[in-house]
C-alpha positions as CSV (number, residue, x, y, z in Angstrom):
1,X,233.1,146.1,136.1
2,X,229.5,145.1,136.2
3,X,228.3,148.2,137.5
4,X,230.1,149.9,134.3
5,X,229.0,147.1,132.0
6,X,225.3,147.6,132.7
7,X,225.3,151.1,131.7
8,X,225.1,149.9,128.0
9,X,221.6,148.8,126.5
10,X,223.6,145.5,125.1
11,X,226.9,143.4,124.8
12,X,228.2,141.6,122.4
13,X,230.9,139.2,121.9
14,X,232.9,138.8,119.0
15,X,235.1,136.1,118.4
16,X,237.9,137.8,116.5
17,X,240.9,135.4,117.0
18,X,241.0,134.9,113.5
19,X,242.5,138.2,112.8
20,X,246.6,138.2,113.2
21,X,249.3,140.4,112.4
22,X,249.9,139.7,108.8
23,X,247.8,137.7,108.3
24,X,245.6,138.1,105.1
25,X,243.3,135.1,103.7
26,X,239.8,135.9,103.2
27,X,238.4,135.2,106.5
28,X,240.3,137.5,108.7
29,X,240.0,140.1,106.2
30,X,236.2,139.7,106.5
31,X,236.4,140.0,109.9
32,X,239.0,142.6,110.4
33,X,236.8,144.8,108.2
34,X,233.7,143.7,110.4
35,X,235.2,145.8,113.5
36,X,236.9,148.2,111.6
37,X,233.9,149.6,110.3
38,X,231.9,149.0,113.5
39,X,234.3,151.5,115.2
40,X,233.3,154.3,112.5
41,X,229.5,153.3,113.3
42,X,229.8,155.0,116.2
43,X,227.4,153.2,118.5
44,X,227.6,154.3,122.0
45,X,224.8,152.0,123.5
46,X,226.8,148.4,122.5
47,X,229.6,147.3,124.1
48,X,231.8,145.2,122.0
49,X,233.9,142.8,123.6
50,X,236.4,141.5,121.4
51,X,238.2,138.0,121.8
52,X,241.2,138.4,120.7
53,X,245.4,136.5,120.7
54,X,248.3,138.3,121.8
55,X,249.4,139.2,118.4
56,X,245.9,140.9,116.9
57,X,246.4,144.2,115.1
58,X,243.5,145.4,117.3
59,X,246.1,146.3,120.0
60,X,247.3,148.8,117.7
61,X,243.5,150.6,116.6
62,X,242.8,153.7,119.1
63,X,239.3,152.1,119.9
64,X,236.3,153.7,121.7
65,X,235.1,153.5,125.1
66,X,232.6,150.8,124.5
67,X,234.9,148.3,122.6
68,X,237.1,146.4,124.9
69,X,239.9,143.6,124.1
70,X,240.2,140.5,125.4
71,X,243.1,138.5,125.6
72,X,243.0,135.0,125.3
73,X,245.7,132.8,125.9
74,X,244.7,130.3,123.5
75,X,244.8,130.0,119.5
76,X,241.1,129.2,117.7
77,X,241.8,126.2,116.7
78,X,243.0,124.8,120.4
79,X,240.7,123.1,121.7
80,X,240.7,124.2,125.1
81,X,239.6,127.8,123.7
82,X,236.2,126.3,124.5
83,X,236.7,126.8,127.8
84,X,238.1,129.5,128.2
85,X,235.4,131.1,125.6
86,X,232.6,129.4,128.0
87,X,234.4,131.1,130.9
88,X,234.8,134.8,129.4
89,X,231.0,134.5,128.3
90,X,229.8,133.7,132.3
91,X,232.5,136.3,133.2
92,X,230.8,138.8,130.8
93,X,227.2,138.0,130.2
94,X,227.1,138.9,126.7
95,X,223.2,139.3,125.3
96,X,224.8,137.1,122.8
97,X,227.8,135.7,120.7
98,X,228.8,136.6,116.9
99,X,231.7,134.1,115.8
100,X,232.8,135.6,112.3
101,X,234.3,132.2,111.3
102,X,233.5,128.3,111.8
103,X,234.3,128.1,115.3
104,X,231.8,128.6,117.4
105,X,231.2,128.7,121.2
106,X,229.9,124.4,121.8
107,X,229.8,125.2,125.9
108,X,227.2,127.6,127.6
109,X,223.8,128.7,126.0
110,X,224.7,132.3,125.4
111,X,222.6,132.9,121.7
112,X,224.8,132.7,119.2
113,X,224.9,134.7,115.6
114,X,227.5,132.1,113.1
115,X,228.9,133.9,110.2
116,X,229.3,130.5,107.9
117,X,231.5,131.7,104.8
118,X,230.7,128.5,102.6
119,X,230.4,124.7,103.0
120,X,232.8,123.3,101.4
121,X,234.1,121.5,104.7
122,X,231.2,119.6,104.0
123,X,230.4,119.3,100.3
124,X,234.0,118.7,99.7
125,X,234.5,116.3,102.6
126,X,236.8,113.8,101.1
127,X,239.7,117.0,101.0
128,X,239.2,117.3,105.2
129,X,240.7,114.7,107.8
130,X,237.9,112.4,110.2
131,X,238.6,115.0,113.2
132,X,237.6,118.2,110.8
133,X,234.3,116.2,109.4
134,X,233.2,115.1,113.2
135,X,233.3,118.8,114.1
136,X,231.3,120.1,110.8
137,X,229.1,117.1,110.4
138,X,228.1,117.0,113.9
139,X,229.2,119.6,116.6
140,X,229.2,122.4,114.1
141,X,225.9,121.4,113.1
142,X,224.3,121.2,116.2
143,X,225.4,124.2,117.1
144,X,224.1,126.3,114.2
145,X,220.9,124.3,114.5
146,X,220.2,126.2,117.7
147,X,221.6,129.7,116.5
148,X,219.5,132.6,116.9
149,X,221.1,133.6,113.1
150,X,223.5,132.4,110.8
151,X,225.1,134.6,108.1
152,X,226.5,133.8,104.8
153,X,228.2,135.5,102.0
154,X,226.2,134.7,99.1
155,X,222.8,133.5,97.9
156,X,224.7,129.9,96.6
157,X,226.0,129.6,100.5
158,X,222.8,130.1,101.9
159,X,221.2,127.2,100.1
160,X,224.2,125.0,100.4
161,X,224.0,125.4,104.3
162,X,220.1,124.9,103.9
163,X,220.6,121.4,101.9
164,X,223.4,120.3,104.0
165,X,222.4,121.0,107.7
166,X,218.5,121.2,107.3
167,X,217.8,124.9,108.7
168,X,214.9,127.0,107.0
169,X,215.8,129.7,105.1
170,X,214.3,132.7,107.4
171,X,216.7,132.1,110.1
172,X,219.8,132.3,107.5
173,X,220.8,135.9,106.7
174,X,223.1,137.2,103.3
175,X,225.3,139.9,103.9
176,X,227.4,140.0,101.2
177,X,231.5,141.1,101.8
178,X,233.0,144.1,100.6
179,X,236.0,145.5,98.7
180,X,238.5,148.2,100.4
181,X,238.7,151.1,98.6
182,X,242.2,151.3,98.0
183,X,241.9,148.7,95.0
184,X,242.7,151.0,92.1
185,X,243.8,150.8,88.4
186,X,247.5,150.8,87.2
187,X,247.5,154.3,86.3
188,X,246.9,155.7,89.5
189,X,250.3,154.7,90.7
190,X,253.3,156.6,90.4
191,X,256.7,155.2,88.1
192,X,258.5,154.9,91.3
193,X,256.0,153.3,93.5
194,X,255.6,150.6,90.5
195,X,259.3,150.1,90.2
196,X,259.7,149.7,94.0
197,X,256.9,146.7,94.3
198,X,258.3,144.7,91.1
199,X,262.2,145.0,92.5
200,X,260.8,144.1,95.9
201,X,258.8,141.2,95.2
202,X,261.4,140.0,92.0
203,X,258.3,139.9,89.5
204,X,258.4,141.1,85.8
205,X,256.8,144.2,84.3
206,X,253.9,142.4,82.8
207,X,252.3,138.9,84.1
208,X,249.4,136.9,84.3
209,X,248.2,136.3,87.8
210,X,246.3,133.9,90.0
211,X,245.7,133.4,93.8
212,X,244.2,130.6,96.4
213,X,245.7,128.3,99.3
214,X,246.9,124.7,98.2
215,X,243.6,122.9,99.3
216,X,242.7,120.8,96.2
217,X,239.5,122.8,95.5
218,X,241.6,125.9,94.3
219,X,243.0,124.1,91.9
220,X,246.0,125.9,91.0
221,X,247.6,122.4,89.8
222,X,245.0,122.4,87.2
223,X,245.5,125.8,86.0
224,X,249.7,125.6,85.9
225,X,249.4,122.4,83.8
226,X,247.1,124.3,81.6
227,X,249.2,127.3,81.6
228,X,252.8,124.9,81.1
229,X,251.0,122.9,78.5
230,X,249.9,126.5,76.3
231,X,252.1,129.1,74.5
232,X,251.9,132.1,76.7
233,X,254.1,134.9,76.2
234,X,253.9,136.4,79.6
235,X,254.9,135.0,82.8
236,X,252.6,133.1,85.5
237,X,252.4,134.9,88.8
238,X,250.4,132.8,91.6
239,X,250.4,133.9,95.5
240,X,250.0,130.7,97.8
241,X,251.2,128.9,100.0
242,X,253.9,126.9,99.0
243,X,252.7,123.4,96.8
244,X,255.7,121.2,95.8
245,X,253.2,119.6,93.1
246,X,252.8,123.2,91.4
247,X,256.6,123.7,91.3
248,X,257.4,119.9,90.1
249,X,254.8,120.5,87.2
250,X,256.9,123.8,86.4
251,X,259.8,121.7,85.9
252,X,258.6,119.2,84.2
253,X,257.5,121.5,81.8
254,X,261.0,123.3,81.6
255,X,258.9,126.4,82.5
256,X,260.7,127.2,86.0
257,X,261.8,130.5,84.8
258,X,258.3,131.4,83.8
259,X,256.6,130.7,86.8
260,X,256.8,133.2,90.2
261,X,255.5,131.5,93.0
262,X,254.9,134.0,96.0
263,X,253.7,132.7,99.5
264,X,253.7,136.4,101.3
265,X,252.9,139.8,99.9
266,X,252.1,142.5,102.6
267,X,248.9,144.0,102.7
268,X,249.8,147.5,101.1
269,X,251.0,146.0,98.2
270,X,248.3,143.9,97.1
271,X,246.1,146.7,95.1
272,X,249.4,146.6,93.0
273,X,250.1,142.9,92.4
274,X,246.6,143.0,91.3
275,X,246.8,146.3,89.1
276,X,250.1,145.6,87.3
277,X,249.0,141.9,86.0
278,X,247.4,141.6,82.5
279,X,245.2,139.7,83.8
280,X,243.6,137.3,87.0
281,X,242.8,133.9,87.0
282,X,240.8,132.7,89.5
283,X,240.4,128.7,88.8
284,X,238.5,127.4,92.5
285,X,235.9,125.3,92.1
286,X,234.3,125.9,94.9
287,X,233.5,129.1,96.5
288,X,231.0,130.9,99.0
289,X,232.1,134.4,97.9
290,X,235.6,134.6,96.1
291,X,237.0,138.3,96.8
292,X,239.7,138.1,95.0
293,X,238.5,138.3,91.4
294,X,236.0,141.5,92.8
295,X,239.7,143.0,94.2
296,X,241.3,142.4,90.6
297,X,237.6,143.9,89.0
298,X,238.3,147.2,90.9
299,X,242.0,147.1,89.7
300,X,240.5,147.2,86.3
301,X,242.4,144.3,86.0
302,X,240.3,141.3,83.2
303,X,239.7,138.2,85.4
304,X,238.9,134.9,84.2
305,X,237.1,132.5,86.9
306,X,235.4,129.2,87.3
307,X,231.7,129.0,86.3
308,X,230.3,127.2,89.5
309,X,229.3,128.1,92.8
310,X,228.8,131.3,93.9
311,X,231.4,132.6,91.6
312,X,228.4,134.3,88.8
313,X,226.3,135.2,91.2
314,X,228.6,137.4,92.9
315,X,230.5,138.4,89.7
316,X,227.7,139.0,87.2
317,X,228.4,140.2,83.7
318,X,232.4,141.3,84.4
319,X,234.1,138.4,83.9
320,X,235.3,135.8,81.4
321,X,233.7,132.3,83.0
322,X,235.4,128.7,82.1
323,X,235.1,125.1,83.2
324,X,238.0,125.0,85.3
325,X,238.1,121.1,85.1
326,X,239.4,121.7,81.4
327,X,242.9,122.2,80.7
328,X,241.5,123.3,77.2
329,X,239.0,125.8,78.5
330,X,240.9,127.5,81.0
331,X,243.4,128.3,78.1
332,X,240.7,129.5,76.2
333,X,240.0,132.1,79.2
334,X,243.5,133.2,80.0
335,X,243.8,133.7,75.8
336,X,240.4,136.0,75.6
337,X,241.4,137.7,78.6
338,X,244.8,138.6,77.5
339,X,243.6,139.9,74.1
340,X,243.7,143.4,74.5
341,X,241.5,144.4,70.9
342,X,238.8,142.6,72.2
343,X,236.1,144.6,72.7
344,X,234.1,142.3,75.0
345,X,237.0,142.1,77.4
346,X,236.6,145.6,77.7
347,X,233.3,145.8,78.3
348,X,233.8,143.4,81.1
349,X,236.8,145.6,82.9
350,X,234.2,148.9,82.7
351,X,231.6,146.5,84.1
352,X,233.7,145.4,86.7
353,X,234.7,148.9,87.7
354,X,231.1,149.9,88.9
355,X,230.3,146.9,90.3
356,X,233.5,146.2,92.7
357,X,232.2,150.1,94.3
358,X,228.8,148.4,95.1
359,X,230.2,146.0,97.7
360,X,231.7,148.0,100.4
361,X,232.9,146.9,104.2
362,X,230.6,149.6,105.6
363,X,227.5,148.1,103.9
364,X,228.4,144.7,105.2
365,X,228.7,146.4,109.0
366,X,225.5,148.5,108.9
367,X,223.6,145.1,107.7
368,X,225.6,143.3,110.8
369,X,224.7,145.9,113.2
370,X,220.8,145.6,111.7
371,X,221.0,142.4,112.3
372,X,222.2,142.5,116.0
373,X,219.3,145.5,116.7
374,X,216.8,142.8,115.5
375,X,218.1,140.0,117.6
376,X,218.3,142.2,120.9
């Protein structure tokens, strides 16, 4: 094995864990797409060695010579997958280690490239328990503090990691994430493959939808009081995981049977959740990239979204921004959005169109792979 590992000009190690079956939040996807498009790269001269669980999809991909998978027995947030990382690193000698997510590698001194998605572990520390802020505050901060590179999603995580862990600007690298191309308007489905998804998933012909996890920062309580509390002829789709609070407000406000909550949709059938809505609502007040309104932009779909964070720097002049604090205001955006003679809305949609094709997967790869060339 080392004889055959030396015959490549480098090695890297990715942490890819993160990535299961099924498995679809932001993150993963990021990642996922990361080696996915590093296959198609085509670059002989690196061996990739990928970490990986028992159930990754990468067991599946028909990957080249110079990728190689392996399994580790534990999950990424066990802590005793320190160890075994720190042993597969001296087993393997990478030049150095890219961990895609917040866990990093806190045994060994292999260099280290952190992708750091946002900070809201940190800036929002009052939603995380004492054993999350020890790790961010302090291990995870030392850590990056002595990385050859950290890389971030956006302009607004880059100075948020800057104000909150003290590290200069020219060591922290913006690669921006991309959008798969498969995102496509309503009309570019067929009537059966439409009537398929809706009877499958039990949703109406025509909805409003929104997306995001239960963490407090999404603030999907917010937007179904503000959505119970209006007079809204179309339903309320929103894909989480389950929230008891979100479905007591429903009943409270005797609007049970205008409310879908779905906690699963499978991967092929999220270009049409997004394509047959009227429009997305994305209400999170705190984001380092926010895909999902780009993935309902290139659905054609009008999204409405919170005016903070990274959320207008990534989304520019395509959507409909609102002060997601206000019950009031985020009416006001679901109500413009849904409007379908306004001409502004449509403006926005076109715009949204063109720009959801300039962030691509294999841009965010080719930057990566840039990025490891300059490192080596």
């Amino acid at each position: 094995m080392r004889g055959k590992m030396n015959s490549f000009k480098k090695r890297i190690m990715i942490d890819t864990r993160v990535v299961i079956e099924g498995n679809e939040h932001g993150i993963a996807r990021h990642t996922r797409e990361l080696i996915y498009n590093l296959i198609h790269k085509n670059n002989p001269a690196i061996e990739f060695l990928l970490l990986v669980n028992k159930n990754s999809p990468f067991f599946k991909q028909k990957l080249p010579k110079n990728f190689k998978v392996i399994k580790l027995k534990t999950g990424l947030y066990n802590l005793f997958g320190q160890f075994e990382m720190f042993f597969y690193t001296l087993k393997y000698r990478p030049h150095f280690f890219h961990s895609p997510h917040f866990i990093v590698p806190l045994l060994g001194n292999t260099p280290l490239i952190a992708t750091i998605h946002d900070m809201n572990h940190v800036a929002l520390s009052k939603n995380y328990t004492l054993k999350q802020k020890l790790y961010y505050n302090f291990f995870l901060k030392r850590r990056l503090i002595k990385a050859k590179y950290i890389v971030t999603v956006s302009d607004f995580s880059k100075n948020e990691i800057m104000k909150y862990f003290q590290i200069s600007d020219d060591k922290i690298r913006v690669i921006y994430n991309g959008v798969y191309n498969n995102f496509k308007q309503r009309s570019e489905f067929c009537v059966d493959r439409i009537k398929e998804f809706l009877a499958k998933y039990n949703l109406p012909e025509k909805y409003i939808f929104a997306s995001g996890n239960h963490k407090p920062h999404k603030n999907l309580e917010k937007l179904t009081e503000a959505y119970c509390l209006g007079n809204f002829d179309l339903p309320l789709v929103i894909l989480s995981d389950f929230n008891d609070k979100n479905l007591e407000l429903a009943k409270k406000f005797n609007k049970k049977n205008q409310i879908y909550f779905l906690n699963f949709v499978r991967e092929e059938d999220f270009p049409l959740l997004y394509a047959l809505s009227s429009a997305f609502i994305f209400p999170s007040l705190y984001e380092g990239f926010g895909l999902p309104p780009l993935e309902a932009a290139a659905c054609g779909v009008p999204v409405v979204v919170s005016s903070t964070t990274s959320l207008p720097e990534i989304m520019q002049d395509t959507a409909t921004y609102v002060n997601s604090e206000s019950i009031h205001d985020l009416q006001r955006g679901m109500q413009e959005a849904l409007n379908e003679n306004n001409e502004v809305i449509h403006i926005r949609v076109k715009n949204g169109l063109k720009l959801a094709q300039k962030y691509t997967w294999s841009n965010m790869a080719q930057e990566t792979l840039e990025l490891y060339d300059k490192l080596y």
